[in-house]
C-alpha positions as CSV (number, residue, x, y, z in Angstrom):
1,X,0.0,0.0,0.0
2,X,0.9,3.1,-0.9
3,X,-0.5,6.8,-0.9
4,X,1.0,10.3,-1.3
5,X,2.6,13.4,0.7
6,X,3.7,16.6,0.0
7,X,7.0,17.7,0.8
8,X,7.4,21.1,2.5
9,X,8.3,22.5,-1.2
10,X,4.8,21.2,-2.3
11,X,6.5,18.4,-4.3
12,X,4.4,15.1,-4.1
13,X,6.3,12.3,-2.9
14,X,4.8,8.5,-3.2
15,X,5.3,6.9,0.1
16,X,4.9,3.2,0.5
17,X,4.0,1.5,3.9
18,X,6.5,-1.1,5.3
19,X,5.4,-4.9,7.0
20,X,5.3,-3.3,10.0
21,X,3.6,-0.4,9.3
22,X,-0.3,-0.8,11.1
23,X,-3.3,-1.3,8.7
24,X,-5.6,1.7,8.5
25,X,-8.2,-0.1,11.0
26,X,-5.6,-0.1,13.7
27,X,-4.4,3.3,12.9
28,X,-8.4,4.4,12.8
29,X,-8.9,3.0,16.7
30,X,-6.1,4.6,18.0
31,X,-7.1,7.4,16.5
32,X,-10.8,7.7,17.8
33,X,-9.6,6.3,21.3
34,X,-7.1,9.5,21.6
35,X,-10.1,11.4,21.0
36,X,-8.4,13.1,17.7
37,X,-11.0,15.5,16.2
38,X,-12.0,17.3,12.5
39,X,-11.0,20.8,15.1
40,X,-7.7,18.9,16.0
41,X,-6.6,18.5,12.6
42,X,-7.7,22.3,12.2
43,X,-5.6,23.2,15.1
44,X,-2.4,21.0,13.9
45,X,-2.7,22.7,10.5
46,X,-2.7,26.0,12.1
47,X,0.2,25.0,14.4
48,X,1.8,24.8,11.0
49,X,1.1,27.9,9.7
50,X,2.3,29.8,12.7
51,X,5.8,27.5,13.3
52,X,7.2,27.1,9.7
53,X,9.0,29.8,10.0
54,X,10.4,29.3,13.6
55,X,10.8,25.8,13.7
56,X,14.9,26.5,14.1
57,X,13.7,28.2,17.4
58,X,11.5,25.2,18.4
59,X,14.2,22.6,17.7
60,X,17.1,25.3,19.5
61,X,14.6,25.2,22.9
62,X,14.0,21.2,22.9
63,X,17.4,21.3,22.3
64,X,18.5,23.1,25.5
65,X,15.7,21.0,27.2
66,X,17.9,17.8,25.9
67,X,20.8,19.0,27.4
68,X,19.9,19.5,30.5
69,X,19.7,15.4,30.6
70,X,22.8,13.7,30.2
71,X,21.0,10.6,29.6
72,X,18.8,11.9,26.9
73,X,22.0,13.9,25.4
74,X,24.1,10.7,25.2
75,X,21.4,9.0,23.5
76,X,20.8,11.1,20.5
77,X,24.2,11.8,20.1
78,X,24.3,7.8,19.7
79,X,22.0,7.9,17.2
80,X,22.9,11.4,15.3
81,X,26.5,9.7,15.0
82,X,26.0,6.7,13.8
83,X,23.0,7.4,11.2
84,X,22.9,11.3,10.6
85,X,26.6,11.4,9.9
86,X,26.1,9.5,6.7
87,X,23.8,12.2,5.0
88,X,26.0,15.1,5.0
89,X,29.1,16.5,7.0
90,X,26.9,19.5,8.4
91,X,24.7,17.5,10.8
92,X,22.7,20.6,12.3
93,X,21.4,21.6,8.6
94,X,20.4,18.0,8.3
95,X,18.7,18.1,11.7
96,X,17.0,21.1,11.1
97,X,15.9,19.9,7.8
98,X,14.3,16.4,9.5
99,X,13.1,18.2,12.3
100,X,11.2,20.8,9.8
101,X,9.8,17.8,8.0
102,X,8.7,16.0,11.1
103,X,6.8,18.9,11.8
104,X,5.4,19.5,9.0
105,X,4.1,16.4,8.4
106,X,3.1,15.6,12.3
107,X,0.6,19.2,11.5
108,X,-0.7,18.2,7.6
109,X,-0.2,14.5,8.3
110,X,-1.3,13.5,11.2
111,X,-2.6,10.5,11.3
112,X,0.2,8.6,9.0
113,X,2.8,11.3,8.9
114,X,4.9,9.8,5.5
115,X,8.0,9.6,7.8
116,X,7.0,7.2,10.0
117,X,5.8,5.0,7.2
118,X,9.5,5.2,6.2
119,X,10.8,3.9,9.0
120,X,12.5,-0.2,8.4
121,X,12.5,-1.9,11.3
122,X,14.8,-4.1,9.1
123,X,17.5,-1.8,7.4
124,X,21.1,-2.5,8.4
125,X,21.0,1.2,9.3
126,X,18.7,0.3,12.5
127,X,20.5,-1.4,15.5
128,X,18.1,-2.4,18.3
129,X,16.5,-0.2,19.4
130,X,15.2,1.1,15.5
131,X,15.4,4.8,16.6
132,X,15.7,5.9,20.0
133,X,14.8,3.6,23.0
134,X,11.2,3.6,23.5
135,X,11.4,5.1,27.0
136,X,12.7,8.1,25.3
137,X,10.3,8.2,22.7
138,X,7.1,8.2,25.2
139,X,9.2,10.7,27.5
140,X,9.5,13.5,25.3
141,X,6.3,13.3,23.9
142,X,4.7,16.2,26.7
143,X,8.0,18.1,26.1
144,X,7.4,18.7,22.4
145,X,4.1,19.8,23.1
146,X,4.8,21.9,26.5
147,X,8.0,23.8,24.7
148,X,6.0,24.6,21.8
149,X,3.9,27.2,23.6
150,X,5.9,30.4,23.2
151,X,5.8,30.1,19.9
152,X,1.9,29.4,19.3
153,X,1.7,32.6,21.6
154,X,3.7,34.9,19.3
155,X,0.5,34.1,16.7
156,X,-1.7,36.7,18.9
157,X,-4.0,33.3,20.0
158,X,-5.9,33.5,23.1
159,X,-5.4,30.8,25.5
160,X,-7.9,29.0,24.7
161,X,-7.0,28.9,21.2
162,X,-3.1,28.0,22.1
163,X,-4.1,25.4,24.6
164,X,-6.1,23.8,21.9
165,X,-3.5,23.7,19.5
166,X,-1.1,22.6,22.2
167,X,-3.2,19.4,22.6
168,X,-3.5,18.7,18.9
169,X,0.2,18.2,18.7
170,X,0.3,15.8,22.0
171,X,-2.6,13.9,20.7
172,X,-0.6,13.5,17.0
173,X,2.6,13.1,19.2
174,X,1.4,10.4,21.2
175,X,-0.2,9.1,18.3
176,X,2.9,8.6,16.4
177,X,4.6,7.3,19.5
178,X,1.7,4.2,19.9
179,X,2.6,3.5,16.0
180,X,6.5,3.3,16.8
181,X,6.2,0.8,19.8
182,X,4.6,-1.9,17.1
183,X,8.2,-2.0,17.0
184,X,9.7,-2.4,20.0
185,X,6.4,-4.5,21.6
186,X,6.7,-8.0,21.3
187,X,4.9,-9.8,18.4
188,X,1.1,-10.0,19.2
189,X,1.3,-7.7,22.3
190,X,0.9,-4.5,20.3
């Protein structure tokens, strides 16, 4: 199966799912249990609208927020070593470029953002654990969503209106943090 996304420079990209990838059912469920909404998908796109052009801001605030955890620090230096390095020699354009596409396609995509999808569970590239440990991936899932506030504020929202947008993201967030542990959950426990 296969179905197409739009890169941030509006080019269409065909992206097909993987063997590990969820069916749309699963996806569906999760979906309606984390109470994901027509307004959240609003919200998400208009997270998007206000962040493209600060998303070097977002990622330089999580950033400081990594580093203020060793633990967390090691980890995705681990991980920006061994598979970032290959892509190009200037690894903070290269982050900033991912992050932006994350982004982008956690706000337009939500529900099957075409990265994830992407993602081979079986590709040399991938020791165990596939991307970060899973810990890690569930942990930072309230900080990308908490750190993100300054910057929906700059968009002259009310709080109302920023709170709402701030829970899009978790929701989509957590969301794509359910689909990554099919890959770290035991066969038939997922």
């Amino acid at each position: 199966m296969s179905h197409l996304a739009q890169a941030p420079d509006g080019e269409a990209v065909a992206v097909a799912a993987l063997p590990w990838f969820p069916d749309q059912d699963d996806i569906d469920l999760l979906w309606h249990i984390g109470l994901f909404s027509a307004d959240d998908a609003r919200a998400l796109r208009k997270v998007w609208r206000i962040l493209k052009g600060q998303t070097d801001d977002y990622l330089d605030r999580l950033l400081g927020m990594v580093a203020a955890y060793p633990a967390l620090a090691t980890e995705l230096a681990v991980l920006h070593g061994e598979r970032w390095r290959k892509e190009t020699t200037d690894d903070s354009a290269t982050l900033r470029r991912w992050f932006r596409q994350w982004l982008f396609e956690t706000c337009l995509f939500p529900q099957e953002p075409p990265w994830l999808r992407q993602v081979d569970a079986n590709s040399p590239e991938h020791s165990e654990p596939p991307l970060l440990r899973f810990r890690y991936i569930v942990a930072l899932a309230f900080p990308l969503a908490v750190t993100v506030r300054p910057f929906l504020a700059t968009g002259g929202n009310d709080h109302h209106e920023i709170e709402r947008m701030q829970h899009a993201l978790l929701k989509a967030i957590l969301l794509q943090a359910a689909l990554l542990s099919k890959l770290y959950v035991k066969e038939g426990l997922w």
